[in-house]
N, CA and C atoms as an extended XYZ file, in Angstrom:
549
Properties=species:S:1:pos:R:3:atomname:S:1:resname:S:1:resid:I:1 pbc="F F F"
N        17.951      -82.629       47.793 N   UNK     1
C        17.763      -81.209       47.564 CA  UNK     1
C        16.420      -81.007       46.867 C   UNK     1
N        15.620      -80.417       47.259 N   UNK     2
C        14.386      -79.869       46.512 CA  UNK     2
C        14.540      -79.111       45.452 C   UNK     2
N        13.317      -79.423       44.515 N   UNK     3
C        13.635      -78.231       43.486 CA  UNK     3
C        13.396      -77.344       43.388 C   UNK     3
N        12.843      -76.540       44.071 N   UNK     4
C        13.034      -74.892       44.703 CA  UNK     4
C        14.278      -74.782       44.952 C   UNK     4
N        15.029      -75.652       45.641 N   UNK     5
C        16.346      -75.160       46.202 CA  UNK     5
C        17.273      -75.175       44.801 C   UNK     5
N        16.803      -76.399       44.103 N   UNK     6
C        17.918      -76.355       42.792 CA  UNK     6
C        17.787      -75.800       41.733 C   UNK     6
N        16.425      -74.955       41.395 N   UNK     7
C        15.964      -74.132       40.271 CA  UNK     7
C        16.446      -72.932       41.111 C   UNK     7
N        17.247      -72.292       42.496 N   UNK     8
C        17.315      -70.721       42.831 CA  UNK     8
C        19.100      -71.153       42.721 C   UNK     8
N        19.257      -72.053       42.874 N   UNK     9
C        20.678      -71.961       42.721 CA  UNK     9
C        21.283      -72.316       41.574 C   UNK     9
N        20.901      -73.272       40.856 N   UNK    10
C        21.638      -73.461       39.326 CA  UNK    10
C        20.646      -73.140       38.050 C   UNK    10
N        19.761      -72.250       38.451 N   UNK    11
C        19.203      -71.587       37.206 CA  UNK    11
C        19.834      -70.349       36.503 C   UNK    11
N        20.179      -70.773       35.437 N   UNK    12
C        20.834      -69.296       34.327 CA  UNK    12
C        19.658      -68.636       33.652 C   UNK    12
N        19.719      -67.474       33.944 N   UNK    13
C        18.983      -66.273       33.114 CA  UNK    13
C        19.896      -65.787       31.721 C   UNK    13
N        19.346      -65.761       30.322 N   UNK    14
C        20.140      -65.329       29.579 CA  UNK    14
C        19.040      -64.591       28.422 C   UNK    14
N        19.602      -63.978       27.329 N   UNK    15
C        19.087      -63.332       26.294 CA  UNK    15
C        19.272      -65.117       25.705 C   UNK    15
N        17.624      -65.082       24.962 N   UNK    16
C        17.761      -66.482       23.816 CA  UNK    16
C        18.119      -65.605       22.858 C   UNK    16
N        18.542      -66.593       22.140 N   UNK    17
C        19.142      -66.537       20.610 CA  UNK    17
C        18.223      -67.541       19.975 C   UNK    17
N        18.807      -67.036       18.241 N   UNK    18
C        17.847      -68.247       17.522 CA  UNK    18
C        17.687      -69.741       17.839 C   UNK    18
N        19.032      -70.303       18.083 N   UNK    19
C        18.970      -71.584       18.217 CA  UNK    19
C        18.018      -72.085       19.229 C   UNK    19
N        17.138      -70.832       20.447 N   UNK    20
C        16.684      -71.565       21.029 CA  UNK    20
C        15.200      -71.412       20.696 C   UNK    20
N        14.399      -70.815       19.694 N   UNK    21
C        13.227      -70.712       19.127 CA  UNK    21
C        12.226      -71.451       19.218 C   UNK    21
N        12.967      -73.257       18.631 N   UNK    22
C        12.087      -74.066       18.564 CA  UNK    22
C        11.646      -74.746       19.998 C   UNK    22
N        12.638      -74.618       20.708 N   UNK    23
C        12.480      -74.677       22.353 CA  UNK    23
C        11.263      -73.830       22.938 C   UNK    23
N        11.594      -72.441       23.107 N   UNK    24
C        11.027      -72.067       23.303 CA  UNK    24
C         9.150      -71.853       22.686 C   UNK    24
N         9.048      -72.289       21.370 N   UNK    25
C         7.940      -72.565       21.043 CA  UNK    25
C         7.051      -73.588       21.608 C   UNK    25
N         8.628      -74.683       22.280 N   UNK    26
C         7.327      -75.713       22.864 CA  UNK    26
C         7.382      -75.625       23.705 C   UNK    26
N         7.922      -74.901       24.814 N   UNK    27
C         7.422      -74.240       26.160 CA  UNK    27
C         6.061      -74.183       25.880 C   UNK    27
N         5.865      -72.974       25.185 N   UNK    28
C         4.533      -72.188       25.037 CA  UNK    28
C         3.639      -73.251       24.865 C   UNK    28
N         3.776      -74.224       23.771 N   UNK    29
C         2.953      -75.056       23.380 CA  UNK    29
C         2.561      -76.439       24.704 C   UNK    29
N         3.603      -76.349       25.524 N   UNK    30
C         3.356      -77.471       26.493 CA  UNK    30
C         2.597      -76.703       27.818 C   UNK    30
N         3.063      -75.240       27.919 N   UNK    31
C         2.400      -74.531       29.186 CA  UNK    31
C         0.634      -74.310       28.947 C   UNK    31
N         0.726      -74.138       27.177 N   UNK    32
C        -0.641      -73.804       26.873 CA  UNK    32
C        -1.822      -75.455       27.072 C   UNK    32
N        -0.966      -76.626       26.313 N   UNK    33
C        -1.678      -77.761       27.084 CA  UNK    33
C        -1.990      -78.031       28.463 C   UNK    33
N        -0.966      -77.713       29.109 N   UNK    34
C        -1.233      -78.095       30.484 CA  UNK    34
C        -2.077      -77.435       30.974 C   UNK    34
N        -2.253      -75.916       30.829 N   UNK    35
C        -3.458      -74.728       30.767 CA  UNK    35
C        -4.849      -75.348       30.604 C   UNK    35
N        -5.141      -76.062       29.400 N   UNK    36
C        -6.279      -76.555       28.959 CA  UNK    36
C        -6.870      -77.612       29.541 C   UNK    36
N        -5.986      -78.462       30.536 N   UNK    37
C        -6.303      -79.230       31.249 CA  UNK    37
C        -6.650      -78.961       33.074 C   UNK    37
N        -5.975      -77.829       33.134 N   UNK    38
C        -5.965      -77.332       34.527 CA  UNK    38
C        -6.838      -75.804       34.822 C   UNK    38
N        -6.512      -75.059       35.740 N   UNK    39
C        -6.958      -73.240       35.660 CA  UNK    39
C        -6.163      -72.458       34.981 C   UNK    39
N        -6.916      -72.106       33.941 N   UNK    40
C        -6.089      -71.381       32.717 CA  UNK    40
C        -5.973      -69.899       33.187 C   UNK    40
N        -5.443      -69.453       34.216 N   UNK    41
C        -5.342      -68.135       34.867 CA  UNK    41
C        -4.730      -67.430       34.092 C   UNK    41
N        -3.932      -67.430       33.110 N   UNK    42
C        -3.909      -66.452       31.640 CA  UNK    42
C        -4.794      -66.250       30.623 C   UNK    42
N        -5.538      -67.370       30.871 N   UNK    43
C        -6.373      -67.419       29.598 CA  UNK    43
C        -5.746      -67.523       28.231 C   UNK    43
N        -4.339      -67.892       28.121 N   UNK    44
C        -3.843      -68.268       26.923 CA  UNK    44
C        -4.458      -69.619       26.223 C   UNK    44
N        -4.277      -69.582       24.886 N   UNK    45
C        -4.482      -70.528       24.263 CA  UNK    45
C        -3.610      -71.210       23.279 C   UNK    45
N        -3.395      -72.816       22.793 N   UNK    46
C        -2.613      -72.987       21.944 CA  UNK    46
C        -2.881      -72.961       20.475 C   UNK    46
N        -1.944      -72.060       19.668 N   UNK    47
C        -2.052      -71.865       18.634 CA  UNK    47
C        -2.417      -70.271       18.587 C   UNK    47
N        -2.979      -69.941       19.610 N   UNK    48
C        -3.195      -68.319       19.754 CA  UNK    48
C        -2.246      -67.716       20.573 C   UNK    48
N        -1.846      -68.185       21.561 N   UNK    49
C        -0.909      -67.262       22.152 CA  UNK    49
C        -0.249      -68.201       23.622 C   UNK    49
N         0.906      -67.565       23.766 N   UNK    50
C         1.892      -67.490       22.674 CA  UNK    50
C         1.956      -68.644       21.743 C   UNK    50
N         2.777      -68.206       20.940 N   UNK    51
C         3.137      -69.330       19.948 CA  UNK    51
C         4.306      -69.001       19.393 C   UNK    51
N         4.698      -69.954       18.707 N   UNK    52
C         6.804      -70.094       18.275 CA  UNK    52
C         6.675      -68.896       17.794 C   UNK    52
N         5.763      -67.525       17.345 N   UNK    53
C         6.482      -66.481       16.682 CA  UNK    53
C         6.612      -65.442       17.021 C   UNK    53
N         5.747      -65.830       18.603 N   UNK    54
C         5.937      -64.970       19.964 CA  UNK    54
C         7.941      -65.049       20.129 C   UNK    54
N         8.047      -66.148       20.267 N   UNK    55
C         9.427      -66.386       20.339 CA  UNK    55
C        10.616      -65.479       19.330 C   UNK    55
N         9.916      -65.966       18.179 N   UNK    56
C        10.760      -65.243       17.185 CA  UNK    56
C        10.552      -63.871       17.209 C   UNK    56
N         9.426      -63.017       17.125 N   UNK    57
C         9.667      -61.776       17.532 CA  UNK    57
C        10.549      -61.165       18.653 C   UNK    57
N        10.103      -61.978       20.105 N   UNK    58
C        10.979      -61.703       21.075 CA  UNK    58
C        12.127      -61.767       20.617 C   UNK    58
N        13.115      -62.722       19.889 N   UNK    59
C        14.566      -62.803       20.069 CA  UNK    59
C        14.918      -62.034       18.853 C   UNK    59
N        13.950      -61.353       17.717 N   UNK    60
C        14.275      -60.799       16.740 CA  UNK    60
C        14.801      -59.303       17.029 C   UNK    60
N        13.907      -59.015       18.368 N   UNK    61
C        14.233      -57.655       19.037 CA  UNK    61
C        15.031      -57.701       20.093 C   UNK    61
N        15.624      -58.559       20.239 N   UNK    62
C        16.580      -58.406       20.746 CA  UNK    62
C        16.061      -58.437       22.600 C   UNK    62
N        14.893      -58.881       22.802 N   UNK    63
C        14.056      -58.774       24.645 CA  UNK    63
C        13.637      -59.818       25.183 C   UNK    63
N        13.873      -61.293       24.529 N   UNK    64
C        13.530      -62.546       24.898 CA  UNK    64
C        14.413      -62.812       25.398 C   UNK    64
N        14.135      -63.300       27.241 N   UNK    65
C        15.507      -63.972       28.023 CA  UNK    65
C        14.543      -65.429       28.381 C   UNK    65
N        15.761      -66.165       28.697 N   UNK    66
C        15.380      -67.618       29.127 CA  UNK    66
C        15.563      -67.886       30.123 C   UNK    66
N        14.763      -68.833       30.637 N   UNK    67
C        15.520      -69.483       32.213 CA  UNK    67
C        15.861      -70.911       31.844 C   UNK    67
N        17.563      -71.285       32.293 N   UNK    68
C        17.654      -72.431       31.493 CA  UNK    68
C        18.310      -73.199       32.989 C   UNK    68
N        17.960      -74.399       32.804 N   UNK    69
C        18.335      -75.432       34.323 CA  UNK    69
C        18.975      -76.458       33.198 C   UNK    69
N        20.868      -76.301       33.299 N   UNK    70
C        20.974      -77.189       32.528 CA  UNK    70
C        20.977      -76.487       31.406 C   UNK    70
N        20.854      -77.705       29.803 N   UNK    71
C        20.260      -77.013       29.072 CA  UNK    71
C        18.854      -76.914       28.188 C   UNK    71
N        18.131      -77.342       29.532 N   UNK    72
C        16.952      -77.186       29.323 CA  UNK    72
C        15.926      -75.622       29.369 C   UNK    72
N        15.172      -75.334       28.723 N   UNK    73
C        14.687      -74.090       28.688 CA  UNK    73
C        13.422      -74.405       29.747 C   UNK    73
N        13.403      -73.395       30.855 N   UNK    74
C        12.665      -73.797       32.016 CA  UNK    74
C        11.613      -72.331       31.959 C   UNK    74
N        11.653      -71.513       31.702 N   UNK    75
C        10.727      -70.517       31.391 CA  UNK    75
C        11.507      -69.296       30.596 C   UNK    75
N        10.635      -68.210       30.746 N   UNK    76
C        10.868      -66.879       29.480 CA  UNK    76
C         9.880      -65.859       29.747 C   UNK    76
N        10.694      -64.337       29.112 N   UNK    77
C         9.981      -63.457       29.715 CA  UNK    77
C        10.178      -62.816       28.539 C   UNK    77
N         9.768      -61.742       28.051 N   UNK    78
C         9.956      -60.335       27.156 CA  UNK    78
C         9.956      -59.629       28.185 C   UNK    78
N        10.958      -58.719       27.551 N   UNK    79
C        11.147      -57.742       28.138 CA  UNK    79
C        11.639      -55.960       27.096 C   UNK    79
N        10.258      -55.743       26.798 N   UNK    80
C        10.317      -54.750       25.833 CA  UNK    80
C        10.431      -53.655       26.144 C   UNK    80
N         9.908      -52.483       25.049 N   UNK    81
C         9.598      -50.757       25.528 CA  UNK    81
C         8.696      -50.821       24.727 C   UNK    81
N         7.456      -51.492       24.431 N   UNK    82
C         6.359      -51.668       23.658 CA  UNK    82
C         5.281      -51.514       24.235 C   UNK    82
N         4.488      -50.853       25.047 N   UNK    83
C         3.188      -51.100       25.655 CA  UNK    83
C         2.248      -51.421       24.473 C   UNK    83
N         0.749      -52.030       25.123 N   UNK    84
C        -0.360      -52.055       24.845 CA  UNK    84
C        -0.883      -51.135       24.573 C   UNK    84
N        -1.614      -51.190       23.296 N   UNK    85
C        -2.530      -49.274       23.023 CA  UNK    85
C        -2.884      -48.728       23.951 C   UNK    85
N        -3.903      -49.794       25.052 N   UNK    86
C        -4.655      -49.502       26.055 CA  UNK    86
C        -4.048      -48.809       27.037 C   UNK    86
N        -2.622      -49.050       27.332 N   UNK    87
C        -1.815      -47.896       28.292 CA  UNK    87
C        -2.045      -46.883       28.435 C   UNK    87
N        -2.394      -46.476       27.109 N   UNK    88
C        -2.335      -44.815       27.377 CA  UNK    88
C        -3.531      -44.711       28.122 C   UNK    88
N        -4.911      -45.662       27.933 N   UNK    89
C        -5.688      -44.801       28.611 CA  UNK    89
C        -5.334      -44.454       30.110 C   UNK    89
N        -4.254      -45.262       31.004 N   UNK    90
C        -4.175      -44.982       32.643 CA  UNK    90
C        -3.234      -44.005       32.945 C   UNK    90
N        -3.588      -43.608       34.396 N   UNK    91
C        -2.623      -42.564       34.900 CA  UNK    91
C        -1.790      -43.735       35.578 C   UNK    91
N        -0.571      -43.305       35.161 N   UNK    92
C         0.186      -44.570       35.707 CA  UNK    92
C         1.078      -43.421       36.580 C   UNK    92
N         0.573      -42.306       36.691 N   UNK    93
C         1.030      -41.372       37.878 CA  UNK    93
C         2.730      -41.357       38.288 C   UNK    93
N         3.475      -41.321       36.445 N   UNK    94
C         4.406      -41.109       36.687 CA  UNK    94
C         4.859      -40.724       34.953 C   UNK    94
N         5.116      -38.955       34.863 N   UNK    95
C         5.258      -39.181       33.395 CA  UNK    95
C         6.716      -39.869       32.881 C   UNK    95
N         6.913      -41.094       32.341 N   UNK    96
C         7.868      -41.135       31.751 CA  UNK    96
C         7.574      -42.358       30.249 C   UNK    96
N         9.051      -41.926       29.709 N   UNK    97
C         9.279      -42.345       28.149 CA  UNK    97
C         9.446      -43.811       28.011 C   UNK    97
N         8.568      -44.327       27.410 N   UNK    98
C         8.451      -46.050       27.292 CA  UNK    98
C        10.020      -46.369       26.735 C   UNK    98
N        11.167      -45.658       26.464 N   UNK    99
C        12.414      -46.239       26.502 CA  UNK    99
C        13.262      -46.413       27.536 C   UNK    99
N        12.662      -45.525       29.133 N   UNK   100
C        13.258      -45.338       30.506 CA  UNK   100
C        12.247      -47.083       30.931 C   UNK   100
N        11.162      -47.701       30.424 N   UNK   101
C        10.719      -48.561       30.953 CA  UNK   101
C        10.674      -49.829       30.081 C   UNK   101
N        10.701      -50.972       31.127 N   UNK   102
C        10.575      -52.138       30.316 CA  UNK   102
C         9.155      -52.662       30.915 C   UNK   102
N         8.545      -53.299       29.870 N   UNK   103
C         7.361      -53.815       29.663 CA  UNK   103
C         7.262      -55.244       29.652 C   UNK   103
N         6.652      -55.822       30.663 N   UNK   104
C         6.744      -57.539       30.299 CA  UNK   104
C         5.797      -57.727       29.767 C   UNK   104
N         6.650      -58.996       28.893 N   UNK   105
C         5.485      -60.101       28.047 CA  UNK   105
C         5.999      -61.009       28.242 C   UNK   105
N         4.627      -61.712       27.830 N   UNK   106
C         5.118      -63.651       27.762 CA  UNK   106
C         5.836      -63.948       28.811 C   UNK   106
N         5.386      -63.979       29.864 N   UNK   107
C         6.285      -64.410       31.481 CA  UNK   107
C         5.258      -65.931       31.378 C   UNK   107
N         6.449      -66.698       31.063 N   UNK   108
C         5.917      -67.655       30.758 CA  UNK   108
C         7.271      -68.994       31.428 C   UNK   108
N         6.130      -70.170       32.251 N   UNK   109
C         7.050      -70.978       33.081 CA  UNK   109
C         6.429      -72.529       33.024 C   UNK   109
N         7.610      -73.396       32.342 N   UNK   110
C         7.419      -74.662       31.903 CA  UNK   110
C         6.659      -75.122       33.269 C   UNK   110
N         5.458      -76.421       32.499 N   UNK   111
C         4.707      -76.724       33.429 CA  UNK   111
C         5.218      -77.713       34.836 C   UNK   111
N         5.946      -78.195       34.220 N   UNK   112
C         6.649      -78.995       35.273 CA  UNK   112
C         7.836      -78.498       36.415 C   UNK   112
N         7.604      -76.962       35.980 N   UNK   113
C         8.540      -76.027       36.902 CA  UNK   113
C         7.846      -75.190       37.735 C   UNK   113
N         6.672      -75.356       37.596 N   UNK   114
C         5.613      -74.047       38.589 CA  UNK   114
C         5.807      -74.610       39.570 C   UNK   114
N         5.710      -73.439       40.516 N   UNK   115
C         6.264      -73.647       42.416 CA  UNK   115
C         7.677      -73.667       42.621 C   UNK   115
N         8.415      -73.740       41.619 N   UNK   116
C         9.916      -74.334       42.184 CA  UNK   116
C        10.983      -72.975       42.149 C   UNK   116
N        10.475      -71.724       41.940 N   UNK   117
C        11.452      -70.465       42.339 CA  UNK   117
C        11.493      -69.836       40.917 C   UNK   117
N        11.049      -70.829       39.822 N   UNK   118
C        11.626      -70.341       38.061 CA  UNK   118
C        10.839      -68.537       38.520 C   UNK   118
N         9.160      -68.810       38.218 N   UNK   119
C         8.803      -66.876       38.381 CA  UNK   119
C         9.895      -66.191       38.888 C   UNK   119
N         9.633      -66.559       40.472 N   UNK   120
C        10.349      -65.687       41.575 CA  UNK   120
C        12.000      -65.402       40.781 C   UNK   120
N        12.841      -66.362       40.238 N   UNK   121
C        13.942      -65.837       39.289 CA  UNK   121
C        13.533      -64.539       38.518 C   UNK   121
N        12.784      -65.077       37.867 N   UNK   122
C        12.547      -64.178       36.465 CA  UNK   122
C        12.143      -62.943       36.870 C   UNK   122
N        11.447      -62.901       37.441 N   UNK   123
C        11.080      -61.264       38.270 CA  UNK   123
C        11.929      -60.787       38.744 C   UNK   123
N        12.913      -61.646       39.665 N   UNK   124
C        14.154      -60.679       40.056 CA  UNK   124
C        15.129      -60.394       39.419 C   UNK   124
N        14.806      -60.998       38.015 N   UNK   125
C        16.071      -60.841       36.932 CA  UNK   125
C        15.530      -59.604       36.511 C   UNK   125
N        14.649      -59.430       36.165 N   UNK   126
C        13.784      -58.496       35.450 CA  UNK   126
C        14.032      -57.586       36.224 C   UNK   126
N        13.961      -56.998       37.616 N   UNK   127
C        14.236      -55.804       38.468 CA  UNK   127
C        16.045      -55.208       38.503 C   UNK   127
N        16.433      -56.762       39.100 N   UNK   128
C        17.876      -56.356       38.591 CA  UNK   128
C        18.113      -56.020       37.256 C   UNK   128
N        17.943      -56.609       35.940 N   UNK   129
C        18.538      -55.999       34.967 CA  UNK   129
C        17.835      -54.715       34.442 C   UNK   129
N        16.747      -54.184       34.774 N   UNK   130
C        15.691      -52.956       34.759 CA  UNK   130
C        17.193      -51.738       35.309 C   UNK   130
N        17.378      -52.043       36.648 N   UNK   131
C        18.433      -51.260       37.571 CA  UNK   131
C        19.722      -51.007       37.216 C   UNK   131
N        19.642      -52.318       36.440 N   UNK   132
C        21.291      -52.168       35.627 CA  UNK   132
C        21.357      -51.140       34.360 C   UNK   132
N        19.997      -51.300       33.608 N   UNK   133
C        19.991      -51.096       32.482 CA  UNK   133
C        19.254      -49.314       32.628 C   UNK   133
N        19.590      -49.071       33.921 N   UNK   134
C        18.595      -47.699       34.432 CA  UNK   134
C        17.618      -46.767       33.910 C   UNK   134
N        16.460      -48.387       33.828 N   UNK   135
C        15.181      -48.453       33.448 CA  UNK   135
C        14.568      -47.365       34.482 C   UNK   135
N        13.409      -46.769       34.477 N   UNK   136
C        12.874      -46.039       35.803 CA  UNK   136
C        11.764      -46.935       36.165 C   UNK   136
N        11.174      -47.621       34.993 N   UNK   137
C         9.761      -48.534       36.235 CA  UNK   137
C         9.553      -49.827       34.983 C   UNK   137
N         9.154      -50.388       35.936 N   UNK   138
C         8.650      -51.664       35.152 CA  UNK   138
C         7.035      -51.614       34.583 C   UNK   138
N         6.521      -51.781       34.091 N   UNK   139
C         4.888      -52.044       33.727 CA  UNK   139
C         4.667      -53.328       32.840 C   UNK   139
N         3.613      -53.879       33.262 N   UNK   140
C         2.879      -54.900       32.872 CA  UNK   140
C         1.478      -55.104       32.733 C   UNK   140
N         0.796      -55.452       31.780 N   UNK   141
C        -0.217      -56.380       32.039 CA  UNK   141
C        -1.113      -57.567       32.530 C   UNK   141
N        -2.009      -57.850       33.281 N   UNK   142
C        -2.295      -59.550       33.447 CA  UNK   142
C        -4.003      -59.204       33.387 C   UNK   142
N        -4.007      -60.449       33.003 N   UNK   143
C        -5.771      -60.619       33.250 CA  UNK   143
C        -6.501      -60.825       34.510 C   UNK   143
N        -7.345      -59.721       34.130 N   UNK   144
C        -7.691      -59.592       35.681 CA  UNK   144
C        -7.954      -60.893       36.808 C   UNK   144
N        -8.364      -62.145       36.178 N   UNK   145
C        -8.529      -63.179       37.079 CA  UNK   145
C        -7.642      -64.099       36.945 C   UNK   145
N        -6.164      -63.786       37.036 N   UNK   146
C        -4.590      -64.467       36.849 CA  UNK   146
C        -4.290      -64.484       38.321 C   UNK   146
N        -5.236      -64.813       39.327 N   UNK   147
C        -4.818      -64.368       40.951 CA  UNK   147
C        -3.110      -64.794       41.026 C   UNK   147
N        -2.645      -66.319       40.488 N   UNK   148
C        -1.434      -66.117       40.702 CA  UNK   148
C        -0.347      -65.277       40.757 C   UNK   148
N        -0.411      -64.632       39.579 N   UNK   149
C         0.435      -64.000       38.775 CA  UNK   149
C         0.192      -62.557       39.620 C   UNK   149
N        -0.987      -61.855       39.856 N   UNK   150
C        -0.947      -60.990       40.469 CA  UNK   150
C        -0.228      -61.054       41.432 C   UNK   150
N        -0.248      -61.941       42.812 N   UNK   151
C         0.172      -62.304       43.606 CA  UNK   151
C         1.865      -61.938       43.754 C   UNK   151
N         1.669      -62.413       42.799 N   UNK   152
C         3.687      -62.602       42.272 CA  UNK   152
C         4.100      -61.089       42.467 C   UNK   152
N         3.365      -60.083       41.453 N   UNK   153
C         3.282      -58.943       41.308 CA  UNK   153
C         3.668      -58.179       42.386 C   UNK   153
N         2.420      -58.347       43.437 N   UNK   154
C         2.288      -57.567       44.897 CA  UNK   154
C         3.806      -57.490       45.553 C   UNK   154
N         3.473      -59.299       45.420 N   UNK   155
C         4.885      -59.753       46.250 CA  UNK   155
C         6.061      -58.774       45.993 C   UNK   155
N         6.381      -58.387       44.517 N   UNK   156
C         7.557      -57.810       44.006 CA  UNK   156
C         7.235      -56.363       43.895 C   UNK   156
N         6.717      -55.819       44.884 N   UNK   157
C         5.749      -54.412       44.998 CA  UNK   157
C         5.818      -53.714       43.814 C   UNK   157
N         4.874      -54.403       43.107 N   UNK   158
C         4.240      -53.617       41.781 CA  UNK   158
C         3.085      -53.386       42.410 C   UNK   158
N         2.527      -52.110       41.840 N   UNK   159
C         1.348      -51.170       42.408 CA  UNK   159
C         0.107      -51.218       41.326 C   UNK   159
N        -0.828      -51.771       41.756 N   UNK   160
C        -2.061      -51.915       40.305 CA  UNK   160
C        -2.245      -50.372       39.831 C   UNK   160
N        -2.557      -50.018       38.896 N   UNK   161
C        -3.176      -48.321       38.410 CA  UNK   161
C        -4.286      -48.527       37.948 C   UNK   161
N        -4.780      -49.678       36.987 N   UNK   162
C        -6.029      -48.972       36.671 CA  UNK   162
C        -6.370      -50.970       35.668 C   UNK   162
N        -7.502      -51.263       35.472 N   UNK   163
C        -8.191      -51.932       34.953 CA  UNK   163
C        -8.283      -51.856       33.123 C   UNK   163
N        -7.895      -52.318       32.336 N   UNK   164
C        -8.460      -51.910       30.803 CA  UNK   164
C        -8.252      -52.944       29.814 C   UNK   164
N        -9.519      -52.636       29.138 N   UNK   165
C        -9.510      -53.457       27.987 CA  UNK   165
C        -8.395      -53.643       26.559 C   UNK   165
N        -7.861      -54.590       26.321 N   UNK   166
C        -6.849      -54.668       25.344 CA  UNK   166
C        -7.480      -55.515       24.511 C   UNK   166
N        -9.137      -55.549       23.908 N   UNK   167
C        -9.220      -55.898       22.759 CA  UNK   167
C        -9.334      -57.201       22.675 C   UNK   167
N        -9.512      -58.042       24.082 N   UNK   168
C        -9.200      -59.570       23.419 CA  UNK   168
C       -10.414      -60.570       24.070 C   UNK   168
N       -11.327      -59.445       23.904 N   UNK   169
C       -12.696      -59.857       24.427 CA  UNK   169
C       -12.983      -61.476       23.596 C   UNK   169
N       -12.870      -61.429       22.211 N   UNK   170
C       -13.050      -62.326       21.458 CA  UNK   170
C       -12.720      -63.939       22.046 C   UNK   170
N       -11.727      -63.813       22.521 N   UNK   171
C       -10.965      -65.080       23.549 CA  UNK   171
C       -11.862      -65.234       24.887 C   UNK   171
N       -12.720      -64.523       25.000 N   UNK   172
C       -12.800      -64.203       26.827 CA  UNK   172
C       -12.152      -63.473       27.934 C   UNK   172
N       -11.136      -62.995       26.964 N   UNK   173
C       -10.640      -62.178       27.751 CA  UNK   173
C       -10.864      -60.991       27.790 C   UNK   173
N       -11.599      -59.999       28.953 N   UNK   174
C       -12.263      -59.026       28.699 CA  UNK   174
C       -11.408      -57.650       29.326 C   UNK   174
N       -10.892      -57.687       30.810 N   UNK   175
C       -10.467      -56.844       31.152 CA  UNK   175
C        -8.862      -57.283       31.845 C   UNK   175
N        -7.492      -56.261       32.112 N   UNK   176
C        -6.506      -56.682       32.078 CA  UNK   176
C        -5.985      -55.268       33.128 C   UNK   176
N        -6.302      -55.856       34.335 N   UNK   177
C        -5.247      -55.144       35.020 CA  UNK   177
C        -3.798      -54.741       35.129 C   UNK   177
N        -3.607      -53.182       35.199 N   UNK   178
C        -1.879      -52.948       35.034 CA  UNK   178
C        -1.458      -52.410       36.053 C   UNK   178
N        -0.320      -52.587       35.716 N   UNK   179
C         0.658      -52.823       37.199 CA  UNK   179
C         2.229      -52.242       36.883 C   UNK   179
N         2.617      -51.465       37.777 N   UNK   180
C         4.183      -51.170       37.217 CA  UNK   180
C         4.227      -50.958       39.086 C   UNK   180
N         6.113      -50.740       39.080 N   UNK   181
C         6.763      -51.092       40.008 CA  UNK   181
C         7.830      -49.762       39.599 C   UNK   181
N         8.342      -48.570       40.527 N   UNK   182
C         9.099      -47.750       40.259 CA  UNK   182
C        10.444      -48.136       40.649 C   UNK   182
N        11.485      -47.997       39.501 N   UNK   183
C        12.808      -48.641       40.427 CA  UNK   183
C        13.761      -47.354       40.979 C   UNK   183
């Protein structure tokens, strides 16, 4: 069995809890090495982002889910009502209340799991529980030269709106295309 086939069929999506913090910190910390060695198409860094308190905020609010194979932690998403300052500047050509929408962060997928269905989960967890939770649209951020991740995006017909800066020029990271998906 391939592991595409065995990460779409025995992968659990769940809300983390504390116990899984320190896990999830070294996700971050092992996705951000492997980053530094390969195309860092987030442009994350270790020790800057994420990091274990990315984690702990996420599960403090109650919007950090896991993808667990087993009980191993195989990736993670936020899933807030928090935008970026920079939001406001776009017409996201739909007025509604950042509590009708969830906002991803930290879509983040252990290195030894890229290609094998973990994203493609997490995105469809994220739409289904958006629908359940009768969210009206999804919105996100990515850096503009994340071609993967965009990709992912399209795929899951999220619609780009507009280009903007979130401040994190300092890193290299200069501009951050957004994207929401109406459910």
């Amino acid at each position: 069995m391939s592991g595409k086939m065995v990460a779409e069929m025995e992968l659990r999506i769940e809300k983390a809890g504390a116990a899984d913090i320190d896990e999830v910190g070294k996700l971050y910390d092992g996705l951000n090495e492997y980053l530094e060695e390969h195309v860092n198409y987030p442009g994350w860094r270790k020790g800057i982002y994420p990091v274990r308190e990315t984690a702990e905020k996420g599960i403090g609010e109650g919007c950090l889910y896991v993808a667990r194979y087993g009980k191993e932690i195989v990736g993670s998403i936020i899933l807030s009502h928090e935008p970026e300052a920079a939001y406001e500047e776009a017409d996201w050509q739909a007025d509604l209340e950042y509590k009708d929408i969830f906002v991803i962060h930290t879509f983040a997928v252990h290195p030894l799991w890229l290609g094998k269905g973990v994203g493609k989960r997490l995105m469809e967890f994220t739409l289904e529980r958006g629908k359940e939770e009768k969210m009206q649209a999804v919105r996100l951020d990515v850096y503009e030269k994340n071609e993967p991740a965009i990709a992912l995006y399209r795929r899951y017909g999220f619609c780009y709106i507009d280009t903007v800066d979130l401040g994190y020029s300092a890193y290299g990271l200069d501009r951050f295309a957004l994207f929401q998906k109406i459910l």
